[in-house]
LUMMI-901516 format. One record per residue (C-alpha): residue number from 0; residue in three letters; chain; x, y, z. Coordinates in nm, 2 decimals. Layout:
N
num;residu;chaine;x;y;z
NUM;ALA;A;X;Y;Z
...
# end
This chain:
336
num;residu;chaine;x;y;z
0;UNK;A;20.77;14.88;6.31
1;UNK;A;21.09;15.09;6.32
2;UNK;A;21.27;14.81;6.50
3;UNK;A;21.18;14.59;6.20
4;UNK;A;21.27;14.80;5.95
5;UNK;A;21.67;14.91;6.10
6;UNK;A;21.70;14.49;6.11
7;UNK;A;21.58;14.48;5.71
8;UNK;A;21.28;14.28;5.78
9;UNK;A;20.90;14.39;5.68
10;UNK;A;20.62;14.34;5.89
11;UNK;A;20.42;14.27;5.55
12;UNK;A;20.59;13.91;5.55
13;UNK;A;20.45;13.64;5.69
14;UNK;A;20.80;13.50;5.81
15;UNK;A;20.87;13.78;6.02
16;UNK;A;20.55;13.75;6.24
17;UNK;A;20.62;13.37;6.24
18;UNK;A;20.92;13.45;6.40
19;UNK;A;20.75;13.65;6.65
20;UNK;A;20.52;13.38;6.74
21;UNK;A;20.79;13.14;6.80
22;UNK;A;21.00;13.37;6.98
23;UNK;A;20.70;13.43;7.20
24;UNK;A;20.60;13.07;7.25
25;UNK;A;20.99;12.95;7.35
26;UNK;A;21.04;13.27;7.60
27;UNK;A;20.71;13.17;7.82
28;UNK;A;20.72;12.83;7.77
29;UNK;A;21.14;12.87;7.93
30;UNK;A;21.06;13.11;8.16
31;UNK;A;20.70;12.91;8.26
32;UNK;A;20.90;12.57;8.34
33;UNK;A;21.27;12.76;8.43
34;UNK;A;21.17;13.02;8.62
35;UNK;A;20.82;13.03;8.74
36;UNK;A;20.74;12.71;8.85
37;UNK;A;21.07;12.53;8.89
38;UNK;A;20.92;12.32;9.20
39;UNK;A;20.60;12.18;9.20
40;UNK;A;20.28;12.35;9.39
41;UNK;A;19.95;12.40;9.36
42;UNK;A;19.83;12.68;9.15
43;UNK;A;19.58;12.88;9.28
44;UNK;A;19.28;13.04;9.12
45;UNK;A;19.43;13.43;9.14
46;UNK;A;19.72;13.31;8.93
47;UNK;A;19.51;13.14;8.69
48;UNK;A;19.32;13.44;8.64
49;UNK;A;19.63;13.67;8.58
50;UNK;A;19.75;13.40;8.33
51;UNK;A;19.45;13.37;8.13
52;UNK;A;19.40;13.75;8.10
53;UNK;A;19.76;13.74;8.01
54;UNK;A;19.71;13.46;7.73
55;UNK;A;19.42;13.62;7.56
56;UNK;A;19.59;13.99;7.59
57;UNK;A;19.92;13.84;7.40
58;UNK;A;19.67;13.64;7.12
59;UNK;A;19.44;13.96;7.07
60;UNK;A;19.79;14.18;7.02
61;UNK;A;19.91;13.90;6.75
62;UNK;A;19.57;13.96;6.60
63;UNK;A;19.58;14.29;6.57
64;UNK;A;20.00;14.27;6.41
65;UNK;A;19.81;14.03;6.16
66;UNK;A;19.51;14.35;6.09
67;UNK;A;19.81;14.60;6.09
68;UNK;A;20.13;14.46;5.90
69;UNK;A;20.03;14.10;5.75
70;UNK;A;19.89;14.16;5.37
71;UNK;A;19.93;13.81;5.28
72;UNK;A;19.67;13.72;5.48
73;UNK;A;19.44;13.98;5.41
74;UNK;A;19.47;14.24;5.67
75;UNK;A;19.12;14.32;5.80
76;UNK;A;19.02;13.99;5.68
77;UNK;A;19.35;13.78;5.77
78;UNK;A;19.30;13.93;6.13
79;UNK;A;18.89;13.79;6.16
80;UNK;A;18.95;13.47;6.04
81;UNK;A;19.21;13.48;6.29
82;UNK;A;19.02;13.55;6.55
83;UNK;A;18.73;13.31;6.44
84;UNK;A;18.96;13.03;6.48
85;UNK;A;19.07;13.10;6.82
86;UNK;A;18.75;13.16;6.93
87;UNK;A;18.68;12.81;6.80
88;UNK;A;18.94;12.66;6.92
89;UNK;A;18.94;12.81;7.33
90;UNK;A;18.56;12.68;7.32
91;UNK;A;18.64;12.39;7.19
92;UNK;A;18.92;12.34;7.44
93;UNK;A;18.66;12.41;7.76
94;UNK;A;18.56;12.01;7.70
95;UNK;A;18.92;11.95;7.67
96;UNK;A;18.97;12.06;8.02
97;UNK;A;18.66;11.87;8.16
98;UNK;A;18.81;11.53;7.99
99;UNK;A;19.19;11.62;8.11
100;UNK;A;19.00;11.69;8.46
101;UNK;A;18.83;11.31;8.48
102;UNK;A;19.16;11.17;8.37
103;UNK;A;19.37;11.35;8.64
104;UNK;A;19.09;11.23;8.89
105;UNK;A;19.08;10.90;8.76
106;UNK;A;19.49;10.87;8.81
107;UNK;A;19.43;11.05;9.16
108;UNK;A;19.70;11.26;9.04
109;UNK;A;19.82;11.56;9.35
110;UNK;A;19.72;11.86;9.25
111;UNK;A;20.05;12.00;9.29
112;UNK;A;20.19;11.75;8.97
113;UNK;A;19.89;11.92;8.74
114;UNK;A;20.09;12.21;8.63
115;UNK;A;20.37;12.03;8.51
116;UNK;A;20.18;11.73;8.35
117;UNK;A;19.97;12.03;8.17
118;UNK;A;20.30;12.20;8.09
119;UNK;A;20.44;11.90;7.91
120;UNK;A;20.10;11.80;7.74
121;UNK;A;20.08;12.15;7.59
122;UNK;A;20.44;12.13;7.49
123;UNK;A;20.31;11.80;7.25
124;UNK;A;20.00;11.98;7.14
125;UNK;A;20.22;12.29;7.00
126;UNK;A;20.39;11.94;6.82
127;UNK;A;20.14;11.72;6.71
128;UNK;A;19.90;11.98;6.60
129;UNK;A;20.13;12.18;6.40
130;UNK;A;20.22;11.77;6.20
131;UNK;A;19.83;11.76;6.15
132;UNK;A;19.82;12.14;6.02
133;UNK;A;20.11;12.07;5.79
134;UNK;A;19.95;11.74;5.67
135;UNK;A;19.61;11.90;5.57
136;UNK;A;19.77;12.19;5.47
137;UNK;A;19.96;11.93;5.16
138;UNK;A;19.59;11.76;5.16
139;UNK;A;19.40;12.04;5.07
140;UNK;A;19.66;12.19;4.78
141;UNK;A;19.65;11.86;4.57
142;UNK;A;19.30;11.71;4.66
143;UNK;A;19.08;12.02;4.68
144;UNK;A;18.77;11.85;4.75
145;UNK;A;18.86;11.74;5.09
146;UNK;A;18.71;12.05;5.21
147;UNK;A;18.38;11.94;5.18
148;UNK;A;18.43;11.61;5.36
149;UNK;A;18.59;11.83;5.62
150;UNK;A;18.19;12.01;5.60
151;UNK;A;18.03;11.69;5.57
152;UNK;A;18.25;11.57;5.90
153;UNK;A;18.23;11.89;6.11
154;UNK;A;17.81;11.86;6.05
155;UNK;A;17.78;11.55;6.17
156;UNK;A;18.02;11.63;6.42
157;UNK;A;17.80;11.94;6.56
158;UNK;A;17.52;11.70;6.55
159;UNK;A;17.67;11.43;6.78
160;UNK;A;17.81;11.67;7.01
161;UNK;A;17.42;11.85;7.04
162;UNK;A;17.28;11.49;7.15
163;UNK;A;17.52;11.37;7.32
164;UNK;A;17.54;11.34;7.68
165;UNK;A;17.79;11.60;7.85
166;UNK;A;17.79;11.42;8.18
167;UNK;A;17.90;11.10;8.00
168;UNK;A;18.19;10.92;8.17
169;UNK;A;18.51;10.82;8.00
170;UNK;A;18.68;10.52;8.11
171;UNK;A;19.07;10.53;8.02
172;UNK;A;19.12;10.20;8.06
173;UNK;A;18.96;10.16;7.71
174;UNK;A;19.23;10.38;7.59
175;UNK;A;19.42;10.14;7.34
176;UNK;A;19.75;10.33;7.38
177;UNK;A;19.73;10.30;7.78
178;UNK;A;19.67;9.94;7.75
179;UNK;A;19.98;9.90;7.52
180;UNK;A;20.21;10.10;7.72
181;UNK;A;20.10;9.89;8.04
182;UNK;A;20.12;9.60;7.86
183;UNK;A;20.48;9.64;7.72
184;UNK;A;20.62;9.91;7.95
185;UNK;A;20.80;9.86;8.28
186;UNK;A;20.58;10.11;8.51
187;UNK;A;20.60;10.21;8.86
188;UNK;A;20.30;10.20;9.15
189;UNK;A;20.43;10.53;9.32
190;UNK;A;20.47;10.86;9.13
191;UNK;A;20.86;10.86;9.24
192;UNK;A;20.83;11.25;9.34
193;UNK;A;20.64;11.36;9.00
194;UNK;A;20.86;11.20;8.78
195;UNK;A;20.73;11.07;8.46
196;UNK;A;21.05;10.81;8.42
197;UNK;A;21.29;10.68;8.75
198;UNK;A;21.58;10.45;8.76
199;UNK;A;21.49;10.11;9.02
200;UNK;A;21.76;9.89;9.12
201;UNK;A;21.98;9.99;8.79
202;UNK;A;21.64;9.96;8.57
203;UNK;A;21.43;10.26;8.36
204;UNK;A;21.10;10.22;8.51
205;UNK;A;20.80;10.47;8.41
206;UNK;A;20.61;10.64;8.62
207;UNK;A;20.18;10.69;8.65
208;UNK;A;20.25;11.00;8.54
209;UNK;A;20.40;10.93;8.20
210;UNK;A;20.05;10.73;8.15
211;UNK;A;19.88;11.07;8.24
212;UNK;A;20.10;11.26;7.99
213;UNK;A;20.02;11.01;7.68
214;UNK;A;19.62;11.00;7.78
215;UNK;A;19.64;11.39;7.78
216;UNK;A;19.75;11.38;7.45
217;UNK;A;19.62;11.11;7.29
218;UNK;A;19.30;11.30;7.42
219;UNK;A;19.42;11.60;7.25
220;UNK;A;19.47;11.43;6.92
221;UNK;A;19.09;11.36;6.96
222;UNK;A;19.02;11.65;6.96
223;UNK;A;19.21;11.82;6.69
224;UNK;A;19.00;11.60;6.49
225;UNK;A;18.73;11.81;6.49
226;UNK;A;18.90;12.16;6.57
227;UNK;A;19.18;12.15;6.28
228;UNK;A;18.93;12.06;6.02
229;UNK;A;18.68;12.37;6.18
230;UNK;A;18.98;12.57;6.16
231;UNK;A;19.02;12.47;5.79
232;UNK;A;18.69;12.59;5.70
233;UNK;A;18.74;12.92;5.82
234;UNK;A;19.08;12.95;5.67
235;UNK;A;19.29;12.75;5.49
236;UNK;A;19.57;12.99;5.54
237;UNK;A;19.77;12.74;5.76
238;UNK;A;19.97;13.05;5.93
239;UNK;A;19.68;13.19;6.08
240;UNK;A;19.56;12.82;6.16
241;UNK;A;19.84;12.71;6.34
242;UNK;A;19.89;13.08;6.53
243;UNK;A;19.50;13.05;6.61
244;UNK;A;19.55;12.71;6.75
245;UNK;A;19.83;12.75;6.94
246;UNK;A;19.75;13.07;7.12
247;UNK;A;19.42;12.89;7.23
248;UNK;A;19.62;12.59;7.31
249;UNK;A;19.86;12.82;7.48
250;UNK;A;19.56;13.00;7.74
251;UNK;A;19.41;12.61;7.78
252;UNK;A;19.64;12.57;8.11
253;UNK;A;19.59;12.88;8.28
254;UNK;A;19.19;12.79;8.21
255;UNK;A;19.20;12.47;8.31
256;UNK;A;19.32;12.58;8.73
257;UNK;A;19.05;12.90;8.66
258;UNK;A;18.74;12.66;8.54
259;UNK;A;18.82;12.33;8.65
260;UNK;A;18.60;12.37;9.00
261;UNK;A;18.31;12.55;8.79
262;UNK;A;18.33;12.40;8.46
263;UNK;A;18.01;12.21;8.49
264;UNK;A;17.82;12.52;8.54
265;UNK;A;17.83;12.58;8.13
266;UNK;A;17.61;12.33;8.07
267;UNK;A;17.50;12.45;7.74
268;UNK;A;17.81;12.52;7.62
269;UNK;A;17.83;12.19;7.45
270;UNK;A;17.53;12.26;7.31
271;UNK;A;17.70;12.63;7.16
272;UNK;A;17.99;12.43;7.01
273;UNK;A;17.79;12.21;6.83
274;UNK;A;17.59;12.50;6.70
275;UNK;A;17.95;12.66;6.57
276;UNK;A;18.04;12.32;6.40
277;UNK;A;17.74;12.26;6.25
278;UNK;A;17.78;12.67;6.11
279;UNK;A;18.13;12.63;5.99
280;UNK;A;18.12;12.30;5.81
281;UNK;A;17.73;12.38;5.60
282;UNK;A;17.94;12.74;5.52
283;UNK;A;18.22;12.50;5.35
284;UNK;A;17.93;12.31;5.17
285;UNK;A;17.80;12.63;5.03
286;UNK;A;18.15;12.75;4.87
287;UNK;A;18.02;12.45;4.63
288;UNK;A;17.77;12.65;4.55
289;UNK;A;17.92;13.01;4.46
290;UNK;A;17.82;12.95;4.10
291;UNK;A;17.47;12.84;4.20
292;UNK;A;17.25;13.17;4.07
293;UNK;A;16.97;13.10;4.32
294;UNK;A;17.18;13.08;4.62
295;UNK;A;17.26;13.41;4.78
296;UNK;A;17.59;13.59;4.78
297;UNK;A;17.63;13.61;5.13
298;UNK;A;17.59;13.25;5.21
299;UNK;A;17.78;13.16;4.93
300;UNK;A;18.08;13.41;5.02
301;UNK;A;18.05;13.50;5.34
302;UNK;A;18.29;13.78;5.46
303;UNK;A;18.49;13.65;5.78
304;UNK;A;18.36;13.93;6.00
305;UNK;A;18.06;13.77;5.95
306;UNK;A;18.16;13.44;6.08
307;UNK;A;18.30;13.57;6.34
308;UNK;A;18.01;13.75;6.51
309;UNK;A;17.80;13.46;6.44
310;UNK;A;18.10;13.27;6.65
311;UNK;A;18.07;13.51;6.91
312;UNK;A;17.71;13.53;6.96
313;UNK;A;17.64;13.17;6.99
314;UNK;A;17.94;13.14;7.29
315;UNK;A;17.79;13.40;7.47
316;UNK;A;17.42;13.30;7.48
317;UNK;A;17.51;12.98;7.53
318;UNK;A;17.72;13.07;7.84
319;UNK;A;17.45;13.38;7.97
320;UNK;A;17.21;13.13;7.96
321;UNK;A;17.42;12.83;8.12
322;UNK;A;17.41;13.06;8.43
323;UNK;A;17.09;13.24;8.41
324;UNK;A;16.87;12.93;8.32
325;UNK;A;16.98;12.64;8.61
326;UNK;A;16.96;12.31;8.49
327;UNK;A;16.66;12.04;8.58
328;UNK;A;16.84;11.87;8.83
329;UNK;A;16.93;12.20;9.01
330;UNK;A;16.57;12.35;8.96
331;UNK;A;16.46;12.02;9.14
332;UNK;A;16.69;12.01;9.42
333;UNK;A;16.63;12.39;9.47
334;UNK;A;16.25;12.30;9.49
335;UNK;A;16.30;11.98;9.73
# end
């Protein structure tokens, strides 16, 4: 706080702590690809542990800079619904990783290329989301109402997601975007040393890889469908939105080497995120009704600490029980 204050800034603006977050984001994401891992290898599960631990320490301190020095968001407030969107957003991101992990398979991508192909898909998440944050941001200032579509989307949403198959394979070849790029690209059969582009006899040629890259985020884009607008309904204060996302986005690598061989274990952790989209988008239905006298004030203004226990609660049973209850296919084989 000192520090801030001999440099004439004050942690009570939002700017300076956006300047923190980007200063953080640049140094790791330089030091990750500069440093760290300049050659590619395989990373293994310890260093995936110390990373995740690493990215959830660093988001829970910005949290807690929000509770401490951000008024304009609220302070005690600002720093929940904060917390209730990264929440959101890392659960969300668990059937990110099992999509990423089919289309790496599919590709029959080395395992030592995964941490830079995740690296550079991240990179265009930290892009594309913050466009689609910025967008809905403008949205929601001159067309109000789209908050409730937003409710109306994320219900129907939670619904699909609670009867839908989590087992159910995705073919990228129905991918529209890979079927343009291979259709109008030059691309390589080999992988050209992890490459995503190589010259070939004096031409630009791109690699499986790149494909790999734009189905990641393509598949990312996908996603963001559902969490931005979840993230709206919690907030619509698009600085703790984006810093929410991001940090999530940020730990989704480092979760992806520490779950990818267990993943399927939380099998009702689909069932957990439907649960929390189905929460969040009837609570943006019932802002309509805040001047409704027979509704009750706490479901018509909920106070985000509230949210956010209800958050937490539901992706905890739902992962307790993924491993205490086995699933019926397990229960049968255990019995054959």
């Amino acid at each position: 706080m000192l520090l801030f204050s001999l440099f004439g800034f004050s942690l009570g603006d939002e700017t300076v702590l956006y300047g923190i977050f980007a200063l953080i984001i640049f140094v790791f994401l330089l030091l990750d690809l500069g440093l760290f891992n300049k050659t590619a290898h395989k990373i293994t599960t310890k260093s995936a542990l110390y990373q995740s631990i690493f990215w959830v320490f660093i988001s829970t301190v910005f949290g807690y800079l929000i509770y401490a020095f951000d008024s304009e968001s609220g302070g005690a407030n600002g720093a929940f619904e904060y917390f209730s969107a990264y929440l959101t957003e890392y659960a969300l991101s668990v059937d990110n990783i099992f999509v990423i992990l089919l289309i790496l398979k599919y590709f029959k991508v080395k395992e030592e290329y995964f941490h830079k192909i995740l690296f550079w898909g991240i990179l265009g998440a930290v892009v594309f989301r913050g466009v689609f944050i910025f967008v809905g941001a403008i949205l929601i200032h001159h067309f109000h109402a789209i908050l409730y579509i937003f409710g109306v989307f994320l219900i129907y949403s939670g619904i699909k997601i609670y009867f839908e198959d989590s087992d159910e394979k995705i073919d990228p070849e129905k991918n529209p975007i890979l079927r343009f790029c291979r259709k109008y690209l030059p691309i390589t059969k080999d992988e050209m040393g992890g490459k995503f582009l190589a010259r070939i006899d004096g031409k630009l040629m791109f690699t499986p890889l790149f494909l790999v890259i734009v189905l990641i985020e393509t598949t990312d884009l996908i996603f963001a469908v559902d969490s931005i607008p979840a993230a709206f309904a919690i907030t619509t204060n698009e600085f703790i939105i984006y810093t929410s996302n991001i940090f999530a986005v940020m730990g989704l690598r480092a979760m992806f080497f520490l779950l990818s061989g267990i993943i399927d274990k939380f099998y009702l952790l689909q069932k957990g995120l439907s649960i929390i989209l189905f929460f969040i988008g009837a609570k943006m239905l019932l802002e309509i009704g805040k001047d409704v006298d027979f509704l009750p004030k706490i479901l018509t203004d909920m106070p985000p600490y509230i949210s956010f226990i209800i958050i937490l609660i539901t992706l905890t049973l739902s992962i307790v029980f993924s491993v205490l209850i086995p699933r019926k296919e397990e229960s049968e084989e255990l019995k054959d």
